[in-house]
N, C-alpha and C positions, 0 to 999 in steps of 0.2 A: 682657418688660418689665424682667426685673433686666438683663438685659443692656444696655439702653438705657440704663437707670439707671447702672450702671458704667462706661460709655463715657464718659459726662458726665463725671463725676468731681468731687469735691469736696473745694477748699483745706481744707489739714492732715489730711486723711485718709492712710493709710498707702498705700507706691507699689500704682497697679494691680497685681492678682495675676493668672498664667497659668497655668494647671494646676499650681497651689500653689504657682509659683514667683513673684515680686518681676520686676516690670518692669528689663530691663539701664538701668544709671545712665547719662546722656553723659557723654562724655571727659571734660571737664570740669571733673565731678562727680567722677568714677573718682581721676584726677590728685589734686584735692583733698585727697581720703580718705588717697590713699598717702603724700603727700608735704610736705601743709601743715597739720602738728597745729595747733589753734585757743588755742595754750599761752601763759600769759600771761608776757611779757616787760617789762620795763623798759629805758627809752631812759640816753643819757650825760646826755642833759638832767631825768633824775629823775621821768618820765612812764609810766606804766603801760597796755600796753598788748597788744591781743589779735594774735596772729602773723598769722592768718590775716585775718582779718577788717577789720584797721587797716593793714596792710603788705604784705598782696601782692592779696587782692581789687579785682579792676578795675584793677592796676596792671603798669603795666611798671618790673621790679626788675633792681639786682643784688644778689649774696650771698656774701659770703665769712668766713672764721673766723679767728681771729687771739686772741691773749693780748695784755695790755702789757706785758710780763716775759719775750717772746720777742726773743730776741738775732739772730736769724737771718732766716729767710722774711719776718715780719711787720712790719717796721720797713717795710724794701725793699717788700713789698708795697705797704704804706699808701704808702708817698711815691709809688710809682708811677701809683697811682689817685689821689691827690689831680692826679695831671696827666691823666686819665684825667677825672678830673670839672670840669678846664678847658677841657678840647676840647670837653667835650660843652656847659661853661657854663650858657646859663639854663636850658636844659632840666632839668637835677637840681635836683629840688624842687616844680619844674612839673609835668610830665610824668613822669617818671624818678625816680627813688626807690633808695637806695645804701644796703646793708643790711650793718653786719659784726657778725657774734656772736661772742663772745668763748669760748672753750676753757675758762675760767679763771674760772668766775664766782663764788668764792668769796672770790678775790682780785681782780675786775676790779668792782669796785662803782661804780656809774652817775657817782661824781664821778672816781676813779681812770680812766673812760673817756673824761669829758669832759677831764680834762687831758689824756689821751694825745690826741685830736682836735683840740685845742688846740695841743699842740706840733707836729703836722704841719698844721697851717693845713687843715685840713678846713673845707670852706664847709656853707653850707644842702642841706637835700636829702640829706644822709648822716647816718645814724644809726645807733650803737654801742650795741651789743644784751647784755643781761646777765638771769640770772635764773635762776631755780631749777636746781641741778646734775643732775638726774635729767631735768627738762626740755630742756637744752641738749645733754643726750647724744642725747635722742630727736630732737632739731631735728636734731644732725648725722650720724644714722645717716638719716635719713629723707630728707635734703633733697642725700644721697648724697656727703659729706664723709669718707669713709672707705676704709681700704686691705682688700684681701682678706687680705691677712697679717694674721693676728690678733696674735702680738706688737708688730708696726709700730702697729696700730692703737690700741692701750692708751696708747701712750706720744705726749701731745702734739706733742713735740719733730719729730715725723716727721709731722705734720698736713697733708695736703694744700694746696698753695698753690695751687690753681686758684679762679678767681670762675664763678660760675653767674650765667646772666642769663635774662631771659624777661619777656613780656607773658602775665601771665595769662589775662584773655578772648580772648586770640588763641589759647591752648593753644603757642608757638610759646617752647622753652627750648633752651638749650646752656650747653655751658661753657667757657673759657679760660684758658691761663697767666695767674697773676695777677702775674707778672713778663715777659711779653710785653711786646714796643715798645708806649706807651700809643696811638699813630694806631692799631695794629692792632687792640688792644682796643678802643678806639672803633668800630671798622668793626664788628668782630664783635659788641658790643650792640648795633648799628644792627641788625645782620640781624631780631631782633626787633622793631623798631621797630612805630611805627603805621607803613603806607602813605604816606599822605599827609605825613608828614614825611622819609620815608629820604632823598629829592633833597637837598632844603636843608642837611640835617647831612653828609650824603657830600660834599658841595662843601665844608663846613668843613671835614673830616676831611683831603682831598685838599688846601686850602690848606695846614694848619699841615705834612700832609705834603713838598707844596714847598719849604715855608722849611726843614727840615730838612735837617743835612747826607745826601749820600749815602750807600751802602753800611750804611746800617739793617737788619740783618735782623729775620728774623722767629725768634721761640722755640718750640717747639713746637705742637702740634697742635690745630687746634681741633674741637671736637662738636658737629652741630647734631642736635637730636632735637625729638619734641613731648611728652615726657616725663622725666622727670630718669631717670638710672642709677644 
């Protein structure tokens, strides 16, 4: 009988036990835990909000880090995804969802973010992420924004410019140059796509690719995995 009784199982009760041990979590579940703290952030538009649970739960993102105060990587970056979020068009905001956290958040405060998104004409559907400094350090150790050199990694200036992308409930993430040709980075968030959209945006992607001039190459490499590195 207890055994019958355990099998059943009862919401909020603690996970089924196996000879003392805790039932294995799903993927998931696992992914969740390692990679997306539930740490509360604030948007450029002065909104308070939970990482996990407001911005990547049930959603397909991307993510990338940035300062406003960077001279280099982050300028280039941003302008390159603002074309990057016109290939993909209405789908960002809809569907798709454009995540940058800032390095900086002592100095990057939610109005200092909205002007920066201001002066590169960033549309709907992207939002600039600031908040507590011991928090953002965990966001980018976590969310795998960081170099194995440990002096490289102290020092912002040497900050990784690559964007992470991924459909959460699909478990399906990678990451890309975030100064890659932006048709290429469009293809490469597609690969995460829903299914039943990748045809119609690839046909986009391949048009804006036509009208462009030839001999475009491609920048480095891209990763696809079903969990971040």
């Amino acid at each position: 009988m207890a055994g019958a009784a355990a099998a059943v199982g009862v919401v909020g009760l603690p996970p089924l036990q196996r000879e003392g041990r805790a039932a294995p979590l799903p993927p998931r579940e696992l992914i969740r835990r390692r990679s997306f703290p539930n740490l509360v952030l604030t948007t450029h538009e002065g909104e308070q909000v939970r990482f996990y649970d407001d911005l990547i739960k049930d959603k397909f993102v991307t993510l990338n880090m940035m300062y406003s105060t960077c001279k280099a990587t982050c300028p280039l970056t941003t302008a390159n995804l603002v074309q990057v979020q016109k290939l993909l068009a209405d789908r960002v905001g809809r569907d798709l969802f454009m995540y940058s956290i800032t390095l900086d958040p002592k100095q990057d405060t939610p109005e200092v973010l909205n002007a920066y998104a201001k002066t590169f004409g960033v549309g709907a559907g992207w939002k600039f992420l600031t908040g507590n400094p011991d928090d953002i350090e965990q966001l980018r150790r976590r969310l795998g924004f960081r170099w194995a050199n440990q002096e490289m990694d102290k020092n912002k200036d040497f900050h990784t410019g690559n964007l992470r992308y991924g459909n959460e409930p699909l478990m399906l993430w990678g990451a890309v140059p975030g100064l890659a040709e932006p048709t290429w980075v469009s293809e490469c968030i597609l690969f995460a796509d829903w299914p039943q959209n990748r045809q119609k945006d690839r046909e986009r992607i391949a048009e804006a690719k036509s009208r462009k001039a030839s001999g475009a190459g491609r920048t480095g490499p891209v990763v696809h995995d079903h969990e971040h590195h």
